[in-house]
N, C-alpha and C positions, 0 to 999 in steps of 0.2 A: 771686626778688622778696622784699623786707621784707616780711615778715608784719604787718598794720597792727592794732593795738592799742587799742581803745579803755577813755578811763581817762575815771574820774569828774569831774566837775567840782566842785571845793569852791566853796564859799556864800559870799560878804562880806554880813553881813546888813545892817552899817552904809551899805554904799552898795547894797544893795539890787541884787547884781551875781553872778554867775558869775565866778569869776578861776580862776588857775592857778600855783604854783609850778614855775619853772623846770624844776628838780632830777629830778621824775616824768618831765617830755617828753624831756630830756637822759640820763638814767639808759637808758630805753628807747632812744634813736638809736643813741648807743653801741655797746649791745648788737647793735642790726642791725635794730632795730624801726622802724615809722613808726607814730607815737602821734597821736589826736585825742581830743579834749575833746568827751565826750558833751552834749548840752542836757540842761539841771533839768529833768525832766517826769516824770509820773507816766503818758502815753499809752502804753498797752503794748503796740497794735500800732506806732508810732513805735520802741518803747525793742525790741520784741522784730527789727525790720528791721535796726536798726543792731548790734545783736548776729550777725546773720547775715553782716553783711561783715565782721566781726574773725574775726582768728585768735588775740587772748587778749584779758584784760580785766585792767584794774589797779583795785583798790578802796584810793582816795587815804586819806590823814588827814580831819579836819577837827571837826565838830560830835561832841558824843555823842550814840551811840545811845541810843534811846528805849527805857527802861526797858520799856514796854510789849510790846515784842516778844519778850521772855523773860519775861514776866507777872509781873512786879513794879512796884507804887508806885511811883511818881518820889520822892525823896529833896529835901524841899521845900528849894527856893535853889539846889540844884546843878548841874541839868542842864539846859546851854544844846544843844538839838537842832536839826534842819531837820528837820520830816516829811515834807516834799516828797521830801527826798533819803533817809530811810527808807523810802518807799514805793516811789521806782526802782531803788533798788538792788536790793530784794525782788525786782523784778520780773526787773530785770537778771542777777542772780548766778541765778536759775532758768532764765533761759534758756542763763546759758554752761552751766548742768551740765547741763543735758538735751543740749546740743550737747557737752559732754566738754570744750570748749575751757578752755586754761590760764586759771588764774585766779591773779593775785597778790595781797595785801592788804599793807597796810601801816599800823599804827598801827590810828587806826577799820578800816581792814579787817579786823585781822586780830579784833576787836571784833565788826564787825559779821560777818561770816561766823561766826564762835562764836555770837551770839546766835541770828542766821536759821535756822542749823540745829538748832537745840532746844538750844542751852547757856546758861549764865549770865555776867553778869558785876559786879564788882567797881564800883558805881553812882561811889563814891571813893576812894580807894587811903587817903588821912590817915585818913579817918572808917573806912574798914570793915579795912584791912589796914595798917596805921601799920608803918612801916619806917623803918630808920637809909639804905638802899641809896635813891640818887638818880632817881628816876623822871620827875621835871618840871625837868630843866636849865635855866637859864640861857642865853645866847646866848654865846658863837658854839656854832650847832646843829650842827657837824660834827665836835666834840672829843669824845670817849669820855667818858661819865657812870659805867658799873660795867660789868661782865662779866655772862657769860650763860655758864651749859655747856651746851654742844653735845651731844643724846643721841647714843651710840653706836647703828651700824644705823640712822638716818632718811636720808633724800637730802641733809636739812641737811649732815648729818656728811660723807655722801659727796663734797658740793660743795665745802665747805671745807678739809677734809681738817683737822679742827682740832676738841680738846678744848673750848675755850677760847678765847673773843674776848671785843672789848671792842666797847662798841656806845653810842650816844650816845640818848639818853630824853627825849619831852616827850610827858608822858600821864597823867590820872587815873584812868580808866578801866581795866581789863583784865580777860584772861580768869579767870571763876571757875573752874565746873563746865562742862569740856570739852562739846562737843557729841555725840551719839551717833554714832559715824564718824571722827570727828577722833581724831589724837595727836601728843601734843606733836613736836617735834623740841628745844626749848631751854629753859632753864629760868634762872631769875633766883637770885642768892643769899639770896633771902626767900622763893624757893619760887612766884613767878608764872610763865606759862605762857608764855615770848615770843617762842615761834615754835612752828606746828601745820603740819599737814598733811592731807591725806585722802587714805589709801590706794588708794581704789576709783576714783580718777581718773586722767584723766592727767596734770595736774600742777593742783595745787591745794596752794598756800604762800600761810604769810599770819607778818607778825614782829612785836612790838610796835615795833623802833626804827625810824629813817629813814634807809635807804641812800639817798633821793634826798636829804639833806643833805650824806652822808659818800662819797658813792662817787668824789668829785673826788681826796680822799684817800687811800679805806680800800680796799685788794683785794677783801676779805672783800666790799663790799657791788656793788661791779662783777661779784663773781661769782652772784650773788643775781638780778640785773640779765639777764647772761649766762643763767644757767641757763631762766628765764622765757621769753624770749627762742626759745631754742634748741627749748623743747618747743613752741613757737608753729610754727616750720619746719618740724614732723614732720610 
């Protein structure tokens, strides 16, 4: 049977709505998954029941997390949050680790999973980390922005079987100071952190770019897709 997957739902605050990009549900099918869009809530016996019917969880893009959860000031002007959706996912991402189930992040996930678990992060990449390397592309979101190297020895490396990829970027945010537990798997040519892991799991990835824009394209991010997937069937 598809192992069913439950993935975040991102925020339209302008219409005041729950929406979804395609790319996350498609990404997942693919692979052999059956993907559903959790409800915004912050009810945690609700958020902790529907964790109990998935066999993994996807932690989508979207809003910045809230400074506050890594105990820093908000940086006045910059950060457009939803605390609604900080406050589920806390709830959520505790209950797949207590339950061991895969967890994937992408973008904010891989943000927010650094912050929840005691790390920091980068509030704006111009303002705190100014770089010449492309981190907020332009459209079309599924053409290669810069490269990343792949650490040797992480599952990254194993999955890919590759030094070196190219990977497409829309993000101001990222990880600072790793969290206690996490280690990188990739790293960016100015030295960001853009893709992690957690050892003491069973699979627990999280990347800064979006293989649900590039996976129509790119191998690399189908197999990102695949690997998630796969540890969900075990």
């Amino acid at each position: 049977m598809k192992p069913i997957i439950g993935v975040m739902p991102l925020w339209d605050e302008e219409k005041d709505s729950i929406c979804m990009l395609p790319g996350y549900m498609d990404g997942i099918r693919e692979a052999g998954g059956l993907p559903f869009i959790f409800p915004l809530t912050e009810d945690a016996g609700d958020l902790e029941r529907l964790v109990s019917m998935c066999r993994g969880i996807l932690l989508t893009g979207g809003q910045d997390v809230a400074p506050e959860i890594y105990h820093e000031a908000p940086l006045e002007g910059l950060i457009e949050g939803c605390v609604l959706r900080d406050r589920m996912e806390r709830i959520v991402l505790k209950a797949a680790l207590e339950r061991d189930l895969p967890v994937l992040g992408i973008c904010r996930g891989i943000q927010f999973i650094n912050a929840a678990l005691g790390g920091t992060l980068f509030q704006d990449l111009p303002l705190q980390h100014p770089s010449e390397v492309c981190h907020r592309q332009k459209p079309p979101y599924d053409e290669p922005a810069h490269t990343v190297q792949v650490l040797p020895g992480t599952p990254l490396s194993d999955c890919l079987k590759a030094e070196e990829i190219s990977v497409n970027s829309c993000h101001h945010q990222a990880v600072k100071d790793l969290a206690p537990g996490l280690e990188a798997m990739a790293v960016s040519p100015d030295g960001l952190t853009e893709a992690l892991w957690k050892p003491d799991c069973r699979f627990l990835w999280a990347v800064q770019w979006h293989p649900e824009f590039s996976h129509l394209r790119d191998e690399n991010s189908r197999k990102i897709f695949q690997a998630f997937i796969a540890s969900a069937q075990e």
